[in-house]
C-alpha positions as CSV (number, residue, x, y, z in Angstrom):
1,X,97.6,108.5,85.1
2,X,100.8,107.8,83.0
3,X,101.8,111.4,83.7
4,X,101.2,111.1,87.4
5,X,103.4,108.3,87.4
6,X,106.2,109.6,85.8
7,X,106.3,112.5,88.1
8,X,106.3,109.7,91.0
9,X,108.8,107.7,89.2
10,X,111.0,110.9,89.4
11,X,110.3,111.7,93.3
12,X,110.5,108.2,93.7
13,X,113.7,107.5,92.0
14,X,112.9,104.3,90.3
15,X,110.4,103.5,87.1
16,X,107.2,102.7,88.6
17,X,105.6,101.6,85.2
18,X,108.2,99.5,84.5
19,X,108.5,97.8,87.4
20,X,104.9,97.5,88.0
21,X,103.8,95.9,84.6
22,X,107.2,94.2,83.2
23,X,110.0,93.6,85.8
24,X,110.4,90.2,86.9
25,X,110.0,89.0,90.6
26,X,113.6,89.0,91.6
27,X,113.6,92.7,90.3
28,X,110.4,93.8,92.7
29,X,111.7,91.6,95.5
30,X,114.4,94.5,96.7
31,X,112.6,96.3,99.5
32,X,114.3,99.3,97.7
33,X,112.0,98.7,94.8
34,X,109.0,97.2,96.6
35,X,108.5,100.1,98.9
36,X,107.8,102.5,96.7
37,X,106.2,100.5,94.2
38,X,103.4,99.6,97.0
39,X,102.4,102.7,98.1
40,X,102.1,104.1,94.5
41,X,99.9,100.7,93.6
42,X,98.0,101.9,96.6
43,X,97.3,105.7,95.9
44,X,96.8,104.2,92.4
45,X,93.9,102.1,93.1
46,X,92.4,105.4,95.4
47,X,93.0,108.0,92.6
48,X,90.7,105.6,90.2
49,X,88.8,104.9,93.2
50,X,88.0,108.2,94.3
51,X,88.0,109.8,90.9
52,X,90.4,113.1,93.1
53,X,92.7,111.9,95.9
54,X,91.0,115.2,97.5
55,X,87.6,113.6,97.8
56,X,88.5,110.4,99.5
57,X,88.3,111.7,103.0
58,X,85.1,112.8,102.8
59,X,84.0,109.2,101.0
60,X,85.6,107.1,104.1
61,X,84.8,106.6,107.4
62,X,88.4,105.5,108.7
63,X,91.6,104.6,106.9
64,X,94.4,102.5,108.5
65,X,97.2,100.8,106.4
66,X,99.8,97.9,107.2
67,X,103.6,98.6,107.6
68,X,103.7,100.4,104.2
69,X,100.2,100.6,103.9
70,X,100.6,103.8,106.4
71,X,101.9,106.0,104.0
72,X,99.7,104.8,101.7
73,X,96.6,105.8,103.9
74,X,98.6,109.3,105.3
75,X,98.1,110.1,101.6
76,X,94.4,109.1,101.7
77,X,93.9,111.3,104.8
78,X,95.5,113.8,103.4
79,X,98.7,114.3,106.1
80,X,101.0,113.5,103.4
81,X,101.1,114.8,99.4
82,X,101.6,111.6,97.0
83,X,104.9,113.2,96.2
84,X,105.8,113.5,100.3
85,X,104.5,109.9,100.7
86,X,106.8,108.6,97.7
87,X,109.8,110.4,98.6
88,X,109.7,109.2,102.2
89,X,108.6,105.6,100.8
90,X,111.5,105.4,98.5
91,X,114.5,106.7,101.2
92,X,112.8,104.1,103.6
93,X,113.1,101.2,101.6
94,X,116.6,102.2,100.6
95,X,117.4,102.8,104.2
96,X,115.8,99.8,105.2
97,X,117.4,97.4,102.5
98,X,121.0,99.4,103.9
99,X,120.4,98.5,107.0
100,X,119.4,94.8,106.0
101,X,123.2,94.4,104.8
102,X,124.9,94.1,107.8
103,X,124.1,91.3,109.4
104,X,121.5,88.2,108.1
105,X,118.0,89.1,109.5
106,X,114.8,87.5,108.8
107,X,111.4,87.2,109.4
108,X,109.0,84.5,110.4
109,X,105.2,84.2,110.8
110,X,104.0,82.0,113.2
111,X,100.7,80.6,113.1
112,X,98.4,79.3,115.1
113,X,99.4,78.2,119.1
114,X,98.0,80.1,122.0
115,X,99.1,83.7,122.0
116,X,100.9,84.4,125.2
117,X,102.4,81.1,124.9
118,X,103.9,82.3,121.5
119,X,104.8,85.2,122.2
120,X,106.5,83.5,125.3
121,X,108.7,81.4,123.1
122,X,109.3,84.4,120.9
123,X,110.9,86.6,123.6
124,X,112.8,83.9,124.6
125,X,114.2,83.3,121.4
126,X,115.6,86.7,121.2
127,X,113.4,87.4,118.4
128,X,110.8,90.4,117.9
129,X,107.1,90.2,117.7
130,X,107.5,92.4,114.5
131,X,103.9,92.1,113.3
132,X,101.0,91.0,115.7
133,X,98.2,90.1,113.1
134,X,95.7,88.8,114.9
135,X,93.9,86.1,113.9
136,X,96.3,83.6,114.9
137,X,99.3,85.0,113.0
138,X,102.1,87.1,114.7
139,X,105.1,87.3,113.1
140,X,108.5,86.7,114.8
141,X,112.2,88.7,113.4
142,X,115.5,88.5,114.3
143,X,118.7,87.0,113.1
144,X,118.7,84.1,111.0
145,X,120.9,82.5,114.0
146,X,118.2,83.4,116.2
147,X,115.3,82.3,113.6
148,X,116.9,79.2,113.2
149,X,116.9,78.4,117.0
150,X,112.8,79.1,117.0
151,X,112.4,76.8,114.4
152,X,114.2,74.3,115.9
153,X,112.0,74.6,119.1
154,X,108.9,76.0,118.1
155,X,105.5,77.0,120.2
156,X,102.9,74.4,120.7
157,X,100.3,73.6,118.3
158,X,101.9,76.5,116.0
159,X,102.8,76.3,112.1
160,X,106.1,78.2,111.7
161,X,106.6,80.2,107.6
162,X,109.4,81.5,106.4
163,X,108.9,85.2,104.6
164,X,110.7,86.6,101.5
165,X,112.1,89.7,102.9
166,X,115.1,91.2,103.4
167,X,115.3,91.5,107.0
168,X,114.2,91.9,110.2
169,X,111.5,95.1,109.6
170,X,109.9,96.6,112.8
171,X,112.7,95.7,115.1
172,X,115.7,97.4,116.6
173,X,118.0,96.0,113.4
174,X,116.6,99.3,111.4
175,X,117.3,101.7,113.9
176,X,119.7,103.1,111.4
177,X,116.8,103.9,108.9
178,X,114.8,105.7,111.4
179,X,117.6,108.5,111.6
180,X,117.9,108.8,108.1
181,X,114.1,108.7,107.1
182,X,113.5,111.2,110.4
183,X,116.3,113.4,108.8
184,X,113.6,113.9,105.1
185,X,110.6,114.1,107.7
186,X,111.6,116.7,109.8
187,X,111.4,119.0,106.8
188,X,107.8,117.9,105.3
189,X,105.2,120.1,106.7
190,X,102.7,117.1,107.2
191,X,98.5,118.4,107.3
192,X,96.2,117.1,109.9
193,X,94.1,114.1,109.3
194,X,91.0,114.5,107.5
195,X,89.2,111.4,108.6
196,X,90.1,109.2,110.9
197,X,93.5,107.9,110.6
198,X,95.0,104.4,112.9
199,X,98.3,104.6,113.6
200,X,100.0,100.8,113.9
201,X,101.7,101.3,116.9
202,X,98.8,101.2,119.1
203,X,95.6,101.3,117.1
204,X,94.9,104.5,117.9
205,X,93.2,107.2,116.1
206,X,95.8,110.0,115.2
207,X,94.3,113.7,114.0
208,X,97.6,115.9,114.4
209,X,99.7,115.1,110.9
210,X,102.9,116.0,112.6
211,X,102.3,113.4,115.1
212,X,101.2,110.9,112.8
213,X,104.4,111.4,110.6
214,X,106.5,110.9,113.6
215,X,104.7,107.7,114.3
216,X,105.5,106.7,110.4
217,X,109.2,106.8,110.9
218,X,109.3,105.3,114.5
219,X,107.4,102.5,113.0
220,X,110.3,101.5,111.0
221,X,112.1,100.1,114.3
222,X,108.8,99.1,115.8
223,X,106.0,96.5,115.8
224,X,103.2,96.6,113.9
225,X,100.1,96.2,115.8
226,X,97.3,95.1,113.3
227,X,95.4,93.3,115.9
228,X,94.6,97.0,117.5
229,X,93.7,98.4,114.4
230,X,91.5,95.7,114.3
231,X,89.7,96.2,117.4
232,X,89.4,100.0,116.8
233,X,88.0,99.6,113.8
234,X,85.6,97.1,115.4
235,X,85.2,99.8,118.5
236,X,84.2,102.5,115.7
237,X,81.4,100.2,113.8
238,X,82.8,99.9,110.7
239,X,80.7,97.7,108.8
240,X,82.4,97.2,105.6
241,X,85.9,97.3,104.9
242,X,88.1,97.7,101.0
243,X,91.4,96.8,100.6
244,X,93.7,98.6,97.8
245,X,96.2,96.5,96.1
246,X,98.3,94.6,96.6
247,X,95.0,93.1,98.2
248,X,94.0,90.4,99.5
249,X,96.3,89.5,102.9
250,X,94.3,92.0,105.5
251,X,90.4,90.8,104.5
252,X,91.8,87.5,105.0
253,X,92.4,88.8,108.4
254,X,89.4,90.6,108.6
255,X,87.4,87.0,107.7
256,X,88.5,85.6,111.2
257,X,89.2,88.9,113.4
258,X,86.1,90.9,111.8
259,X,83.2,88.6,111.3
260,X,79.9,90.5,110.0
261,X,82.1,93.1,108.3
262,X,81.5,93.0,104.8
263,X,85.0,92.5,102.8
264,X,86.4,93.5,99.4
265,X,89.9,93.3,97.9
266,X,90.5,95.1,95.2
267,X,92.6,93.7,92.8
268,X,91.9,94.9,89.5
269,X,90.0,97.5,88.3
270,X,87.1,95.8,87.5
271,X,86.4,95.6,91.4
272,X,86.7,99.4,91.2
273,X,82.7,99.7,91.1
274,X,82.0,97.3,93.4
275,X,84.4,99.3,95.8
276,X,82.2,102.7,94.9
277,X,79.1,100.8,96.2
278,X,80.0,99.6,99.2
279,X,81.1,103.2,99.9
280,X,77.8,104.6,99.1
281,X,76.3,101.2,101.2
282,X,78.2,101.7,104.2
283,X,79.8,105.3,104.5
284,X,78.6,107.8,107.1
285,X,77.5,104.8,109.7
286,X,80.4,105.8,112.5
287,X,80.5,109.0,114.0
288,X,82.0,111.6,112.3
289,X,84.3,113.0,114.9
290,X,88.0,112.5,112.9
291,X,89.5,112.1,116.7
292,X,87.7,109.2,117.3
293,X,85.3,110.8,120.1
């Protein structure tokens, strides 16, 4: 594994080692550095899973990932090569931190409230419904000016929390890092999906790789919808569902939004054989059709 990472640390352009066992929070809290230093945590966790990256499609029923989690699961699927998903990871965060600079963005989750009433007061702050959880959570972007407004007037019966990122992600504020991330894309040669693949712009299930790549870096400027991966995974029958690392967030989600599912969050490798049992539990229940069908 150490050699793996250094050939990621080398497409990735920063020292994933280092920054993963010994660099300090302020250090791992550039989105430059986090990026890439998620998705390798993630394909990681499914190389040890797995035992061959190569074997993992044919283990799982359905992969979706969150925000950066979808490069992490286009490398599960197979669409993307580790080294693709790195180097597109690691010019998005830089991108994305870039286009962070210019003005002060931020992002807020908002809990709790009655949806259309929040997402009511969210459009009429000006602000983006940047990541639609489900579960009660939807999380509002925009300026700080704008942010600070909301807070100042916020939705019935909801809980407002500030996030520690650098800017308004999934809104029109990263535009910019679309073009440059589409400008890497457009010469990867992305393979179809293996298993079935959920794209967060719509919860659909995506087969063609090209297609789903597109969807990647178009996702940069738009929302992430969780809450339809969630029902699509519901709609396919998963029963059981494991979380790489960083883990922990999404089964929280799945413990309201997916009730019956069986969870796991795998945080160290000591949950790794617990994760290989589930798999041989639960695996193989859903269709097999990779489209969905």
């Amino acid at each position: 594994m150490s050699e793996r990472f250094e050939q990621w640390s080398d497409v990735a352009g920063i020292d994933l080692a280092r920054y993963g066992t010994t660099a300090d929070t302020d250090e791992i809290r550039d989105t430059a550095v986090a990026q890439p230093l998620l998705v390798g945590a993630g394909l990681a966790a499914a190389f040890a899973l797995f035992d061959d990256l190569d074997k993992a499609p044919e283990a799982v029923d359905a992969v979706a990932g969150h925000s950066v989690g979808e490069f992490t699961a286009a490398g599960i699927a197979g669409v993307l090569r580790p080294e693709d998903a790195l180097a597109l990871v690691a010019e998005r965060g830089r991108s994305m931190a870039a286009a962070s600079a210019g003005i002060a963005t931020g992002m807020t989750a908002v809990l709790g409230g009655d949806r259309d009433e929040v997402l009511a007061a969210i459009e009429a702050a000006g602000l983006t419904p940047a990541n639609d959880n489900g579960a009660g959570q939807i999380v509002a972007a925009g300026t700080a000016e704008q942010l600070d407004a909301f807070a100042a007037e916020p939705p019935a019966k909801a809980r407002l929390r500030s996030l520690s990122v650098a800017g308004a992600f999934h809104t029109a504020h990263m535009a910019p890092a679309v073009q440059k991330v589409q400008g890497l894309a457009d010469g990867m040669r992305p393979a179809d999906a293996r298993v079935r693949l959920l794209s967060n712009r719509d919860g659909a299930v995506v087969g063609d790789g090209r297609e789903y790549l597109d969807r990647l870096v178009s996702q940069i400027s738009s929302p992430v919808r969780w809450d339809a991966c969630t029902q699509t995974l519901l709609d396919l029958g998963v029963t059981a569902l494991i979380e790489l690392p960083p883990a922990g967030t999404l089964t929280g989600l799945a413990k309201r939004s997916m009730r019956g599912v069986e969870r796991l969050a795998v945080k160290t490798p000591d949950d790794l054989e617990a994760a290989r049992r589930l798999i041989e539990e639960h695996a193989g229940r859903p269709a097999a059709d990779p489209e969905g069908r």
